[in-house]
C-alpha positions, 0 to 999 in steps of 0.5 A: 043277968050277968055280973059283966059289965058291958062298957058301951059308947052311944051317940047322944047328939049329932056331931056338927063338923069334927065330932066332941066328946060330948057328942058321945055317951059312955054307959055302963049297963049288966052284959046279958046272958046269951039265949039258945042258940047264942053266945057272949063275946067279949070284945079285945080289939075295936076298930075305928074307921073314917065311914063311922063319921057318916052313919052318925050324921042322918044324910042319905047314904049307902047305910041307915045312919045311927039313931040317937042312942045306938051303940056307934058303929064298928067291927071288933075282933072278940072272944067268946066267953060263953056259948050256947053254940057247938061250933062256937065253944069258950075260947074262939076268936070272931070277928064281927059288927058288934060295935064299941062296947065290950060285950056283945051277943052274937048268933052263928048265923050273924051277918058279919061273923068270921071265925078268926085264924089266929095262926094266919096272923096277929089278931089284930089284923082281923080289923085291919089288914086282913080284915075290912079295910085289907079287903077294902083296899083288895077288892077295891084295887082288883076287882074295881081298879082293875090294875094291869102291871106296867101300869102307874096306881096312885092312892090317896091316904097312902099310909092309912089302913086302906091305903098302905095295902093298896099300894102294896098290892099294886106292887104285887100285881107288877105296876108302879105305886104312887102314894100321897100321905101328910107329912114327911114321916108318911112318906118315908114309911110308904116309900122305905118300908112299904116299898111305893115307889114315890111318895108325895106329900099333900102339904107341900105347897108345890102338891100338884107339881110334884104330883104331876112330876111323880107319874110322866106317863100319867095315872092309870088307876087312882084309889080315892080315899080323900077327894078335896084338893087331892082329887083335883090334883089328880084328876088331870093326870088321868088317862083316856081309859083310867080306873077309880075305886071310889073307897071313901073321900074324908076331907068332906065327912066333917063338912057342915054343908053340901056346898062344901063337898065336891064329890069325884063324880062332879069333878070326873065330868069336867074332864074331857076323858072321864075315868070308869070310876064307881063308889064301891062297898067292900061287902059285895065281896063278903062271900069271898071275904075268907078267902081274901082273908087267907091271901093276905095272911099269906103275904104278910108272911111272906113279907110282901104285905107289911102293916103298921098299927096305932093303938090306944089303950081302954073304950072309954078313950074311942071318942077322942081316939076316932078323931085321929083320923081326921087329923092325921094323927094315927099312923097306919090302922088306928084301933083301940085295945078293949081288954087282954 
């Protein structure tokens, strides 16, 4: 057995609204030995995303959800500190869904496992920007909004991970980037250094009007990433023919009832033009993801795609840390540092 200790995080209960530390168990256990044909990673860099809220409640979804005392969901960016695997000596940065803990086996042919470039960009990035939400906000744009230049793209969460590459590469593609964010801070960062063109703040009591005064010609593609009283002040702009990429829709994941959430389907079929809208998942593109990986480093540097992350120091602190998210209290993509 390894003298390593793995530093891992389970789910003891199932959270009831906005998940508590107690929720969580932090664990302290020996880091095993990689077999034939696997390798030890140690974990640098954690991610930590809103969908990780669904798979610790057991509704239906588009993913099985956490039994109690899993290792909690999570991609991470790792370095391999033991191989058994020739293309994988001491040394290589991967990525992958080995979740929040500090050690984890990995095999070559896993699932989720990326070799990383660190010469594309930072690291980091490898869970953020050109990782899974870069690629989320992507593919979700491209391949599902559908974007045509001249066109208005509006992006809820727009400081966000997902949501500051989406209006980002609206840009890029020539249309007219309308974010909402929380908080003037948010929406200067989206306008001034992520180059939206508008930015509306969410809080403001005059929202929907304000909404409706930033796009006179209406909405041609809404990125939903919030739903709530964002999508219902959205919904009616949008035009005969619009596009919704449905990433996510936060402001129902602490939700402690059904009643409580009106999904955008139900709000899209009260409108007389419904929009072409689907719920999509980022790994229906994961033959492609290499690919987008390189395409997003490019305009990082080139300086068309710029990135801001919230980092908090050490695992243990991922429990309070992933509530950031629900609290707006994270600026861009929030991620914990795991080791050096």
């Amino acid at each position: 057995m390894s003298d390593r200790i793995n530093t891992r995080i389970v789910l003891k209960s199932r959270p009831h609204g906005m998940p508590q530390d107690d929720d969580f168990e932090i664990q302290h256990i020996p880091a095993a030995n990689p077999g034939t044909a696997e390798m030890l990673l140690k974990t640098r860099w954690l991610s930590l995303d809103p969908y990780m809220r669904g798979r610790m409640s057991d509704r239906e979804s588009y993913a099985k959800p956490l039994a109690l005392g899993d290792v909690i969901t999570a991609g991470v960016v790792s370095e391999v500190v033991e191989s058994n695997i020739d293309d994988y000596p001491v040394g290589t940065i991967v990525t992958g869904m080995y979740g929040w803990q500090s050690y984890a086996i990995g095999k070559a042919d896993d699932y989720r496992l990326f070799k990383v470039d660190a010469d594309l960009a930072p690291i980091s990035t490898a869970v953020g920007v050109t990782g899974m939400p870069g690629q989320t906000a992507y593919f979700g744009l491209l391949r599902v909004g559908k974007p045509v230049a001249g066109e208005t793209v509006v992006v809820s969460a727009a400081s966000g991970a997902v949501g500051s590459v989406v209006g980002q590469i609206a840009k890029i593609q020539g249309c007219r980037a309308v974010g909402i964010a929380g908080g003037k801070a948010k929406c200067d960062y989206v306008v001034d250094e992520l180059g939206f063109d508008v930015c509306i703040d969410y809080k403001d009591p005059d929202f929907p009007n304000l909404l409706a005064k930033a796009c006179p010609d209406g909405v041609d593609v809404y990125f939903e990433n919030v739903g709530g009283d964002v999508l219902a002040a959205v919904a009616p702009l949008l035009n005969k023919g619009a596009r919704v990429p449905v990433c996510g829709f936060i402001s129902a994941y602490n939700a402690t009832s059904t009643e409580e959430i009106k999904t955008p389907d139900v709000v899209f079929a009260e409108l007389d033009n419904p929009p072409e809208s689907r719920f999509f998942v980022v790994t229906e593109w994961i033959d492609e993801f290499e690919e987008s990986a390189r395409v997003l480093g490019t305009w990082i540097k080139e300086g068309k795609l710029k990135y801001r992350e919230t980092v908090v120091d050490g695992i243990e602190n991922a429990p309070s840390a992933f509530r950031m998210l629900f609290t707006g209290d994270n600026f861009g993509k929030l991620m914990i540092k795991v080791s050096d």
